[in-house]
N, C-alpha and C positions, 0 to 999 in steps of 0.2 A: 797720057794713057796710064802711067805707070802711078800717078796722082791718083787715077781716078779709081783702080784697083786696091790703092791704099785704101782710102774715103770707104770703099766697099767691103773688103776685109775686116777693116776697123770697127765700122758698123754691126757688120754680122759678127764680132768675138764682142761688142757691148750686147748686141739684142741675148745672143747665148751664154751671159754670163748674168744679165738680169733675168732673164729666164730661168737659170739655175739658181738665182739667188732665194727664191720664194717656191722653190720645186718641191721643198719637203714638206708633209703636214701629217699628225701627230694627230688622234681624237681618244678621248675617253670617255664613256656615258655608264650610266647606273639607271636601273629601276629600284622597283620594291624588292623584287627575286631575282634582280640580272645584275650583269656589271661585261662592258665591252669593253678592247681596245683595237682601233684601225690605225693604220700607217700608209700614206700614202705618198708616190713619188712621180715627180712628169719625169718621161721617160723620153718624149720629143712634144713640139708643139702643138697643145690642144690633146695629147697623149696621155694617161697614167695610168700604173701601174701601182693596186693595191695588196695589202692582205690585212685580215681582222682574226678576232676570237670574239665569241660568245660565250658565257654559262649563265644557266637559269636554271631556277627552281620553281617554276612558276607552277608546269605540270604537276609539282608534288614528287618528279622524281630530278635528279640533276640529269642536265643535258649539255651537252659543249658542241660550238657550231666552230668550225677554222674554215676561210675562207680565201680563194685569191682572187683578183678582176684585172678586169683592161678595160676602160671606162675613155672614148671618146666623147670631148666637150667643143661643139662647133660656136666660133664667134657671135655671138647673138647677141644685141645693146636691148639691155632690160632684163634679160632672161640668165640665168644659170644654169644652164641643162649640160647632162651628161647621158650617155645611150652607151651601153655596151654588154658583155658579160662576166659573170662569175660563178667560179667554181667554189663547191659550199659542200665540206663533211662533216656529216652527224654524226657525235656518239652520244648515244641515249639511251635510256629504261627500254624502249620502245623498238631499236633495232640502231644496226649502224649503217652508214650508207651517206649519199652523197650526190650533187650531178650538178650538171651547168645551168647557170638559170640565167632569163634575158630579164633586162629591166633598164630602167636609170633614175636620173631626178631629175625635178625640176623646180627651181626657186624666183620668187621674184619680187624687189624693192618694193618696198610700203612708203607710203605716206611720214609715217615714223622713220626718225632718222636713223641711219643705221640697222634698221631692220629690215629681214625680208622673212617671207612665210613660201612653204613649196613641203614637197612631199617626194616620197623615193619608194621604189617596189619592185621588188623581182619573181621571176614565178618558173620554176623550175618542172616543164613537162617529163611524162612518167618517160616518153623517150629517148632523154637525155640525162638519167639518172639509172644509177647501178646499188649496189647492197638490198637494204629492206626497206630502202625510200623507193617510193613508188611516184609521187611527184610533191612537192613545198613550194611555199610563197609566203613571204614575207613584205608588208607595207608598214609606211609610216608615216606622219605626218610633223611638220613642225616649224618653228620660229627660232630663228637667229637673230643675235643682238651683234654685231661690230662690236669690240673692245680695241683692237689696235687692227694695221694690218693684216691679214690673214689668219686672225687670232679670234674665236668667238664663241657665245654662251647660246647654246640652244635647249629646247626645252618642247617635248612633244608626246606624241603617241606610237606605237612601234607593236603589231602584230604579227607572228610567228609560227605558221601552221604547216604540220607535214602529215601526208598519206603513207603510213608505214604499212607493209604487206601483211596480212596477217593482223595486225593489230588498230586498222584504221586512222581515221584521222585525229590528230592529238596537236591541240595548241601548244606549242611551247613556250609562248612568253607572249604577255600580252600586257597594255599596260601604258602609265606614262614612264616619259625617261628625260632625265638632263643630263647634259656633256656638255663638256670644251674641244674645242680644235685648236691647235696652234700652230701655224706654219712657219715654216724656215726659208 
């Protein structure tokens, strides 16, 4: 019995320390008028926790997006999906303001080795938003290459739109984008 407890013990401090071996991951992406950086951490299995920054200049005036999430990713063979929310504030030309928005992504293996193609979206209704944001959504589409491990070069599309009170709807960034991810 006392065998068998070890074996079990043993097991769960390997599975929870390769699990935490690759928990961390790092992105950075650039447009013509943008440039982001996200960070992201599991936080338990299938679990993470993120935060980002945006600025753009895309609208013609600067705008900065700060962001945090909880992104559940359920096991699925083929599929890379995540579903959850984030919390997203604006400061802009346009008004400041903020609110939770639902979304996730979803990726899947190509033909091409090491690539897959998917796309990510989140859409922040006017009832879960507070300041001069009346409701935003942002989508985007895109291709990842594998370079090593959880390390990789993607390259895509990424649109940026908020309903500000008073001042209407204004794209904030719209456009293609390339980044890195690098996980730890």
């Amino acid at each position: 019995m006392i065998k068998q407890l070890g074996i079990v013990f043993a097991s769960g401090g390997l599975l929870l320390a390769s699990h935490q071996a690759l928990a961390f991951s790092v992105s950075a992406n650039g447009g013509r008028d943008s440039f982001g950086l996200e960070a992201s951490q599991s936080i338990a299995p299938g679990l993470r926790a993120g935060v980002g920054y945006l600025s753009t200049d895309d609208s013609g005036s600067n705008a900065k997006a700060y962001s945090g999430s909880l992104m559940f990713s359920p096991y699925l063979p083929g599929v890379d999906l995540a579903v959850g929310g984030r919390y997203q504030y604006q400061d802009t030309h346009y008004g400041n303001g903020g609110g939770l928005g639902i979304g996730g992504s979803a990726f899947v293996d190509t033909p091409i080795p090491l690539t897959s193609v998917g796309g990510y979206g989140f859409y922040t209704p006017s009832g879960l938003s507070h300041g001069d944001v009346d409701k935003s959504y942002e989508y985007g589409a895109q291709a990842r290459v594998n370079l090593l491990s959880q390390t990789y070069v993607y390259g895509g599309y990424r649109y940026f739109r908020t309903d500000f009170e008073g001042r209407g709807n204004q794209t904030l960034d719209s456009g293609p984008v390339l980044g890195v991810s690098v996980g730890f």
